[in-house]
C-alpha positions, 0 to 999 in steps of 0.5 A: 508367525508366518509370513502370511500371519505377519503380512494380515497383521500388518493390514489391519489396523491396530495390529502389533507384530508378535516379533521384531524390532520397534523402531522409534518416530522421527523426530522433526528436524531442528529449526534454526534462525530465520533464512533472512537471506535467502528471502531477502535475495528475493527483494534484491533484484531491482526488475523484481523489486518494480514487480512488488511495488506495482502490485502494493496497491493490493491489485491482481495484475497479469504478467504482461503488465508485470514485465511492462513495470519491470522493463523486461520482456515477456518470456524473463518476467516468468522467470522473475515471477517463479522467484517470487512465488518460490518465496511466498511473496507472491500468490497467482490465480487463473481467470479465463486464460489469463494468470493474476499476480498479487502480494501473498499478504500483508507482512510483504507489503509491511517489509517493502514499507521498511526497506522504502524507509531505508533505501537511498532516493533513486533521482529520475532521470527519464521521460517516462521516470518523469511521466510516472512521478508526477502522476504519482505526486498528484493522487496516489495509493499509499498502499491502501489508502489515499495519497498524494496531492488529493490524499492530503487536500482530503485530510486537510478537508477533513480538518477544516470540517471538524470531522477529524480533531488533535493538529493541524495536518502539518509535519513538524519533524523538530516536535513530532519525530515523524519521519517523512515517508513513514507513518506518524506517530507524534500527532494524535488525531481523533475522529469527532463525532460529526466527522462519524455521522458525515462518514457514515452517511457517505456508506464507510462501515461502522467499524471504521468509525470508532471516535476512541482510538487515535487515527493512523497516518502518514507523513506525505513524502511528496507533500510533506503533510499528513494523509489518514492511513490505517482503518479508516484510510482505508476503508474511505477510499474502498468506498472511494472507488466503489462510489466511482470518484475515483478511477485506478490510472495507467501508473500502478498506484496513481488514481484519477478523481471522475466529475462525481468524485469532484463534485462530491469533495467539493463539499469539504472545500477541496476543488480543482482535484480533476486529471491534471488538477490535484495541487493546483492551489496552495497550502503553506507552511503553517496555514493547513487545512483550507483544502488546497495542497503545495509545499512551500518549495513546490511553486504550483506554476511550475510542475518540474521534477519535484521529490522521488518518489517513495515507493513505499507511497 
């Protein structure tokens, strides 16, 4: 064969050399173990870790807000963002001339939630660390679901209502096993049949509503209580913020209840929830669900420093 011959054959589709060696595929490269390491170099850096926790609300927030929550300038931020991205912990889009940054998925969110549950509790020391934990202490995000102060007045609410059934909103860590910052696994809550029929009529999808399967939640770290979590946690203040009850704060993750919002959880008995409100009443040990959020060491006359807060809360 030629060399024209050879050069056609190798054009056309299909065609086979008359001659010469065949060489055999590639195999792909053999995988080993998982590069924890490196990933986990990622979350290492305390500017870096400030980043995810502020974007574990599920939020896209610029890279200026960004470099505020780290504490660094705006030039060092890129950096840190780019170690992120490089990682796949992270995603960005463009909007106009501004770029968004968002966790790239649940699995991120559900690593932070672990190492918050081994992590040492860093005190505050700071005005403004200050400022942010009481903000945080009175109404919050839990990743996507209520709370805080207002997550458990609400769940208390729904207790005292009969929407929700199966104990009494209270950690009880020498029976239960529940750790505190974690979600729950000793209570098995059940939503009743009302509490469907009100919480549909308040707009939450049907798929939430499922009256079989046992409730998530969490154990409250600032309060020591029970919030909902899971599928209908979530979706109750999706329809939360969509409803305008609820406003997203300067703090990453707190929230702020509007006058709708107070009139409209006045009906479950939870009161006294407008900005700078949430936990002014009492619940004691013992005495869950009559709406009114304290833990027995947290006097409501005095708002001092309180527990760190969990930054997986």
């Amino acid at each position: 064969m030629d060399n024209r011959a050879m050069r056609r054959a190798r054009a056309e589709p299909g065609a086979r050399a008359e001659s010469g060696p065949q060489l055999a595929p590639r195999e792909p490269a053999a995988l080993g173990e998982p590069d924890i390491a490196r990933v986990a170099s990622a979350f290492a850096d305390p500017r870096r870790a400030r980043v995810l926790f502020a974007l574990a609300d599920g939020r896209a927030l610029p890279a200026g807000r960004l470099a505020e929550e780290a504490g660094v300038a705006a030039s060092t931020i890129s950096n840190h963002l780019a170690v992120l991205r490089d990682h796949g912990l992270v995603t960005v889009e463009q909007q106009g001339r501004n770029r968004y940054y968002r966790l790239a998925g649940s699995e991120v969110e559900g690593v932070l939630e672990a190492l918050a549950k081994l992590a040492p509790r860093a005190p505050v020391t700071s005005l403004r660390e200050h400022t942010r934990a009481a903000a945080l202490r009175s109404a919050r995000t839990c990743y996507r679901h209520l709370a805080g102060r207002l997550g458990v007045r609400v769940f208390s609410g729904f207790l005292d209502a009969g929407w929700i059934t199966g104990g009494d909103g209270l950690h009880h860590p020498a029976t239960s096993g529940d750790r505190l910052s974690a979600p729950g696994k000793g209570t098995r809550y059940r939503l009743t049949a009302a509490g469907a029929d009100a919480l549909a009529a308040w707009g939450i999808a049907p798929g939430a509503l499922s009256t079989e399967r046992p409730l998530r939640y969490c154990v409250d770290w600032t309060e020591q209580a029970h919030h909902l979590a899971g599928p209908l946690g979530t979706a109750f203040a999706d329809r939360c913020f969509e409803l305008g009850w609820i406003t997203r704060g300067r703090v990453p993750r707190s929230i702020t209840v509007t006058p709708d919002g107070q009139r409209a959880l006045a009906a479950l008995g939870v009161t006294d929830i407008g900005p700078g409100n949430v936990g002014n009443g009492n619940v004691r040990n013992g005495s869950a669900g009559n709406g009114n959020v304290e833990t027995a060491s947290t006097p409501s006359s005095s708002p001092g420093p309180g527990p760190p807060i969990s930054p997986a809360e």
